[in-house]
C-alpha positions as CSV (number, residue, x, y, z in Angstrom):
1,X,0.0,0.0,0.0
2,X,3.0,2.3,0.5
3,X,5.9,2.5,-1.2
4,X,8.3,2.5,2.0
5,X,8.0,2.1,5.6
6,X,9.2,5.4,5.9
7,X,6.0,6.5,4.0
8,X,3.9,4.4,6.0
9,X,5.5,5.8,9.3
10,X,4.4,9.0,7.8
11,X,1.3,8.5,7.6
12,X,0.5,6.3,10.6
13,X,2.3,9.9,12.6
14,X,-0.4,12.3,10.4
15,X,-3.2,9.4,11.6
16,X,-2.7,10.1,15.2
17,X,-2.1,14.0,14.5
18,X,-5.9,13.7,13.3
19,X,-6.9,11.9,16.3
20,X,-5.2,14.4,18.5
21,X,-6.4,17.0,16.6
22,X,-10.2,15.5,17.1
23,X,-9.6,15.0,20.6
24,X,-8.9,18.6,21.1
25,X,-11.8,20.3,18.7
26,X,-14.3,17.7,20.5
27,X,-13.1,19.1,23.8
28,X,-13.8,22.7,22.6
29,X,-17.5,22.0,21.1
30,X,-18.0,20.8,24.9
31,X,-17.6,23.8,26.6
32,X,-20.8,25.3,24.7
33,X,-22.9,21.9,24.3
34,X,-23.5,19.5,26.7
35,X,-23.7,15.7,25.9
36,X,-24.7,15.1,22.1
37,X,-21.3,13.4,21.4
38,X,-22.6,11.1,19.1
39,X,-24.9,13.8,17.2
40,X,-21.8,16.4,17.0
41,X,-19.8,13.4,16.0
42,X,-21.9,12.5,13.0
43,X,-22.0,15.6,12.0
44,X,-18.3,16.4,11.6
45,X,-18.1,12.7,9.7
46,X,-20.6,14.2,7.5
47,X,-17.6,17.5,7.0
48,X,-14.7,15.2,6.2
49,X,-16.9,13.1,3.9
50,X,-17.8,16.5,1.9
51,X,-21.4,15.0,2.8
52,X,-24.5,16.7,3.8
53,X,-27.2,15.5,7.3
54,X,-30.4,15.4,8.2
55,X,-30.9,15.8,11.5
56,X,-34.3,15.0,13.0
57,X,-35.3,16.1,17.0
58,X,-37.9,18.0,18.8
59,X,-37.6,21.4,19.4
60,X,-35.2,22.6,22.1
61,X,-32.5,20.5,21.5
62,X,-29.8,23.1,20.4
63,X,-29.5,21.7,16.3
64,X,-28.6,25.5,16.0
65,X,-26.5,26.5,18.6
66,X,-24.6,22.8,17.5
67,X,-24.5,23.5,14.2
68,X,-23.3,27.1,14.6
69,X,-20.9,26.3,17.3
70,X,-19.2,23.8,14.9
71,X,-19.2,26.2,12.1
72,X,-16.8,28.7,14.2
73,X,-14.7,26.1,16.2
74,X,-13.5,25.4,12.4
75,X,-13.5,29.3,11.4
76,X,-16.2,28.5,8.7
77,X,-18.5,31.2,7.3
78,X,-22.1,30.0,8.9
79,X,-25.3,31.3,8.0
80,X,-29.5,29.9,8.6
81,X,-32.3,29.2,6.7
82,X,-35.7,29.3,8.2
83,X,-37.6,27.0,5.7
84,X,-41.3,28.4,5.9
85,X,-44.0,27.3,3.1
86,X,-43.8,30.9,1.4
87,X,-40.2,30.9,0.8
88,X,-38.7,31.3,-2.9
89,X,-36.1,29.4,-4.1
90,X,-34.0,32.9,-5.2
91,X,-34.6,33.7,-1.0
92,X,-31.7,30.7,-0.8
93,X,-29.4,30.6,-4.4
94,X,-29.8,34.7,-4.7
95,X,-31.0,37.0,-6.7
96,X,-30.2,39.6,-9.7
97,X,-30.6,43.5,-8.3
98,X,-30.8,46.4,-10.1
99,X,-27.9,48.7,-9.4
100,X,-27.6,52.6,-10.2
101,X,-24.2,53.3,-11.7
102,X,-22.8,56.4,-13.5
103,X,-23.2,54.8,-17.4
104,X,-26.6,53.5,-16.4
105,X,-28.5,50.9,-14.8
106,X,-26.4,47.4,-14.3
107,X,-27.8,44.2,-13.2
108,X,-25.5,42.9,-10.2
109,X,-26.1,39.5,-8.3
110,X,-26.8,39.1,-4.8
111,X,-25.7,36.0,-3.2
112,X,-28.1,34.0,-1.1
113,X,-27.2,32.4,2.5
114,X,-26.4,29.0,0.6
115,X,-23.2,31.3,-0.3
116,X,-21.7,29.7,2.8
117,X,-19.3,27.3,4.2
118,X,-22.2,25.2,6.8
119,X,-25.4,26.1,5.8
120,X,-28.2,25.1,8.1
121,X,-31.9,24.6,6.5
122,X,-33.5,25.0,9.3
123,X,-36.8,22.8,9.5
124,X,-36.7,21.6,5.0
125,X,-39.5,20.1,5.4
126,X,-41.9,23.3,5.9
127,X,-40.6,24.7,2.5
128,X,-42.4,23.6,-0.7
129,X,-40.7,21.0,-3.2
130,X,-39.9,23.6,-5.3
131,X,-37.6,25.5,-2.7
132,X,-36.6,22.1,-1.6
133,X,-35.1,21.4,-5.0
134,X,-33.5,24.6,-4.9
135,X,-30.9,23.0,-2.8
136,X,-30.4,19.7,-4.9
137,X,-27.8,21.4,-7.4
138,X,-25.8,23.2,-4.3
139,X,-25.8,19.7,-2.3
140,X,-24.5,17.6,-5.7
141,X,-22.9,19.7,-7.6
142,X,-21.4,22.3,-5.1
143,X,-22.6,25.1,-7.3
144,X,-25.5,27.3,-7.9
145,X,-26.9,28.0,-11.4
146,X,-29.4,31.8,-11.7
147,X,-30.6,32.9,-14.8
148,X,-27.6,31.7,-17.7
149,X,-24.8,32.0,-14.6
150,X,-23.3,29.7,-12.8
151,X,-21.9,30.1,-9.4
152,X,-19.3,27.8,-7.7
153,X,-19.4,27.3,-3.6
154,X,-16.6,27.8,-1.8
155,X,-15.1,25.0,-0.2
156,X,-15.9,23.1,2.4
157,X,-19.9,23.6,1.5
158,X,-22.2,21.4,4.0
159,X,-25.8,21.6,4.3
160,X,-27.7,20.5,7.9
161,X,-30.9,20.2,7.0
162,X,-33.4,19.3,10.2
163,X,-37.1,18.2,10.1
164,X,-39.3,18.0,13.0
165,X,-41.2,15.2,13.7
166,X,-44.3,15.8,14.8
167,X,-46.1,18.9,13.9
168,X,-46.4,17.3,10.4
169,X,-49.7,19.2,9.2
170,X,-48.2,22.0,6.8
171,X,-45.1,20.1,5.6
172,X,-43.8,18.8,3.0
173,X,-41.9,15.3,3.7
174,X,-38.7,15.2,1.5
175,X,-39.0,12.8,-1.4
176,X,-37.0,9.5,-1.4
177,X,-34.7,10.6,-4.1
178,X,-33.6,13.8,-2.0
179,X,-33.3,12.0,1.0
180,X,-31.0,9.9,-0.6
181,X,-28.3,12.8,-1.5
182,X,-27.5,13.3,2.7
183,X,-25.2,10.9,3.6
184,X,-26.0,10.9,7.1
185,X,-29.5,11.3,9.1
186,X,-28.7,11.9,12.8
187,X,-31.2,11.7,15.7
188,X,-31.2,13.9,18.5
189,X,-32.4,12.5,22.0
190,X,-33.2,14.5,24.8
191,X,-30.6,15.0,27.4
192,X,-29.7,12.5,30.7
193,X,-31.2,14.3,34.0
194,X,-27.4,15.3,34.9
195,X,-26.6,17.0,31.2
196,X,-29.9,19.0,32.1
197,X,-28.7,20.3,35.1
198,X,-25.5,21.2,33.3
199,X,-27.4,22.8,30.7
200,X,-29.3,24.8,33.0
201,X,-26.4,25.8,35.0
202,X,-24.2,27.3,32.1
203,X,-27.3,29.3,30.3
204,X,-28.6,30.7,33.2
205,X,-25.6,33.0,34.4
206,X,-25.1,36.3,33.0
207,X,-22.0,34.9,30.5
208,X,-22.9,32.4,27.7
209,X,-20.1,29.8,27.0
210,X,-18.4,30.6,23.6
211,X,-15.7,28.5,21.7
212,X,-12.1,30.1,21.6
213,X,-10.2,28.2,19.3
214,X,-10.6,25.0,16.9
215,X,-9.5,24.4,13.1
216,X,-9.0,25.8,10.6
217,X,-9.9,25.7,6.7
218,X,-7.0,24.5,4.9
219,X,-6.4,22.0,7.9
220,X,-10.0,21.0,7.6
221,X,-9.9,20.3,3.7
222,X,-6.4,18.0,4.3
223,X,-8.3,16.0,6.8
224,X,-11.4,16.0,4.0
225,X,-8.7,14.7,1.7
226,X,-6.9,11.7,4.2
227,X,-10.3,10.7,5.2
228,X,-10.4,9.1,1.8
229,X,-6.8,7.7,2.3
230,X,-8.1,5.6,5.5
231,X,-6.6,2.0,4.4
232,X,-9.5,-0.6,4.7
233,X,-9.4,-4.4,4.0
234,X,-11.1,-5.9,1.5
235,X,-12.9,-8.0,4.3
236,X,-14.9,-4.8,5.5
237,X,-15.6,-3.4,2.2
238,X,-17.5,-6.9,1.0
239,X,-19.2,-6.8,4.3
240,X,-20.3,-2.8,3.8
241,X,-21.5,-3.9,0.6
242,X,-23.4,-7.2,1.5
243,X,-25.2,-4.6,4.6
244,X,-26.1,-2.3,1.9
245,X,-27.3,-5.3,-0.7
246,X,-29.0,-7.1,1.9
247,X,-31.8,-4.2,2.4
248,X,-32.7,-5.2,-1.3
249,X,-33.2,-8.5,-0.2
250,X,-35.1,-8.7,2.8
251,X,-38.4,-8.7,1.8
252,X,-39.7,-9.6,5.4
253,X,-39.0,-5.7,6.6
254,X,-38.2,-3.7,4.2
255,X,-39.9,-3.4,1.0
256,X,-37.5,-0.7,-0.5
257,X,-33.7,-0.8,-0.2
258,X,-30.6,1.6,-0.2
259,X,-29.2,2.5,-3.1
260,X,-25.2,2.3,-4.6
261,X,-24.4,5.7,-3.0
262,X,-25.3,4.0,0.4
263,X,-22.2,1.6,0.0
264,X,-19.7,4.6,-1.0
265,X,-21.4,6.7,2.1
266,X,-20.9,3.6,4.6
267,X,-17.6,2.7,3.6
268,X,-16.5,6.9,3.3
269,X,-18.3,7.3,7.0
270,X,-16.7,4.4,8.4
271,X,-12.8,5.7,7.4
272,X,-14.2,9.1,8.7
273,X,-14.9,7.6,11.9
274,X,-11.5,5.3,12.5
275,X,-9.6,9.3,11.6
276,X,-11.7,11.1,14.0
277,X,-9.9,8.3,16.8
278,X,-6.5,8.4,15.2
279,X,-6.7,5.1,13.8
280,X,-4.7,4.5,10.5
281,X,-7.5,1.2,9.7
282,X,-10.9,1.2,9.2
283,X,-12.8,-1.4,11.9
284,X,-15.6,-3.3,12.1
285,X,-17.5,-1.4,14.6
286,X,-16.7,1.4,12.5
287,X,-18.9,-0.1,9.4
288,X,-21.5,-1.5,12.3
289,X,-21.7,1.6,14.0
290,X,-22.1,4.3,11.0
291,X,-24.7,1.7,9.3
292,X,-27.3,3.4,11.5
293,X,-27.0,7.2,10.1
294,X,-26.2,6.0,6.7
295,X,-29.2,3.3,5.9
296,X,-31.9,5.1,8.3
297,X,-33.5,7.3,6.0
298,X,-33.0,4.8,2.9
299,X,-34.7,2.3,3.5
300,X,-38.8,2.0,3.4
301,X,-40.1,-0.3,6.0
302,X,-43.1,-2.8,4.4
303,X,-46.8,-2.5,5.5
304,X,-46.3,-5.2,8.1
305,X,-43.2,-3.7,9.7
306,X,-44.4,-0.3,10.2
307,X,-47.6,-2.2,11.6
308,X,-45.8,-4.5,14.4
309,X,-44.2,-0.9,15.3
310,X,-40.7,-1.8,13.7
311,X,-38.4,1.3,13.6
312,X,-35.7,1.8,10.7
313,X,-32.8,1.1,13.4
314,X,-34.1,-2.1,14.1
315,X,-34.4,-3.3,10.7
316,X,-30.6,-2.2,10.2
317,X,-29.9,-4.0,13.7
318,X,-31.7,-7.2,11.8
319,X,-29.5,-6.9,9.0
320,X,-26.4,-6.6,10.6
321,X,-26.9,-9.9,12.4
322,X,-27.7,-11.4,9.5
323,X,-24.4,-10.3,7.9
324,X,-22.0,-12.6,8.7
């Protein structure tokens, strides 16, 4: 896999670097949000993947004091988008202005809040399908065509999208296509008792916690880039794939499966995961664990499963024990 051992001493030393580095960023988000380690975790997978996530929780749960906390722990340019029924797609790609200059009257384009590093859409699906589509071409193609133009994102570009899940009169749900371009969707539980009262504690003195230091760009798009340098054995990758091929084939549960893009997001989320803890392999709990964010909102449970009160993460639990 390497040339020398001296390369691979190289990058075994930039492998733990990462894991240091994670250590230490993951330490910082703490000091503003309480528990959540698994939610703030998936979501900075989702970053070195160059992915997008869903996240799904009841109100109150800090997704935007997360999401924005994340954004400037890694110095990124953060903005919000309140997704309400009425809102136009030009209210998120921008907009062409008219502009009073000497020689005349100039058409000059005003860039939307997608024109951001993180972008979060906050509740996608209250906005109609046609703003909802809006964000397809930005999410895929990391660029945003108005009029005959075309405008490239700057990179890192990552859209947290969250949906609500009850209230559901008014909304939209996001088709299964859509759904399919965010590599990870993320739940959000409500906190323990004694991350309450640690909550409660730090947001009711007169000094709100703020982060101080983190990444920055440049080192966040090398870690993007040795994310996909994560050595792993041809052992793991089969069994990614069979967990991905086996929701095709298990008729009992699920009547719809995951498609090819699942398999390139399981195996991409489980090397973000073994680089996050400074490991230069790619395990199996790895491939077990991130099977959860990646296949949830993929799969369509059958008549019968939905019925007997089956949830998504139990028919992925199924599957996994099937996989040998």
């Amino acid at each position: 896999m390497y040339e020398n051992d001296a390369d691979s001493e190289q990058a075994s030393m930039t492998y733990q670097n990462a894991g240091r580095i994670f250590k230490s960023f993951f330490e910082e988000i703490g000091n503003v949000i309480v528990g959540q380690k698994e939610a703030v975790e998936q979501i900075t997978i989702a970053l070195l993947c160059e992915g997008h996530a869903l996240v799904e929780s009841n109100p109150g749960l800090a997704k935007t004091l997360m999401i924005s906390t994340i954004s400037k722990a890694m110095n990124l340019k953060f903005s919000r988008i309140q997704c309400t029924p009425d809102l136009m797609p030009s209210d998120i790609t921008g907009t062409y202005v008219i502009e009073e200059k000497e020689k005349g009257k100039e058409f000059r384009f005003e860039p939307g809040p997608v024109f951001a590093n993180i972008v979060l859409a906050d509740e996608i699906n209250r906005a109609s399908p046609k703003t909802q589509s809006a964000l397809l071409e930005a999410m895929q193609e990391k660029q945003v065509t108005v009029g005959n133009d075309t405008y490239l994102l700057d990179r890192p570009f990552f859209i947290l999208a969250t949906q609500n899940p009850i209230e559901m009169e008014g909304t939209y749900p996001l088709p299964e296509a859509q759904l399919d371009r965010f590599l990870l969707k993320i739940l959000l539980e409500y906190p323990s008792f004694e991350e309450e009262m640690e909550i409660v504690k730090r947001y009711t003195k007169s000094e709100v916690p703020q982060v101080t230091r983190g990444l920055d760009k440049s080192t966040l798009l090398n870690l993007q880039k040795l994310t996909r340098q994560v050595p792993i054995s041809d052992e793991l990758t089969q069994r990614a794939l069979s967990i991905v091929t086996m929701t095709r084939k298990d008729k009992e549960n699920i009547e719809f499966g995951a498609s090819p893009r699942a398999s390139i997001g399981l195996i991409l989320a489980a090397k973000a995961r073994a680089l996050i803890e400074g490991r230069n392999f790619v395990s199996k709990e790895d491939v077990d664990t991130m099977a959860y964010p990646v296949l949830r909102h993929r799969i369509i449970l059958t008549f019968e499963a939905e019925r007997s009160g089956m949830t998504s993460d139990e028919a992925v639990e199924k599957i996994l024990q099937k996989v040998k």
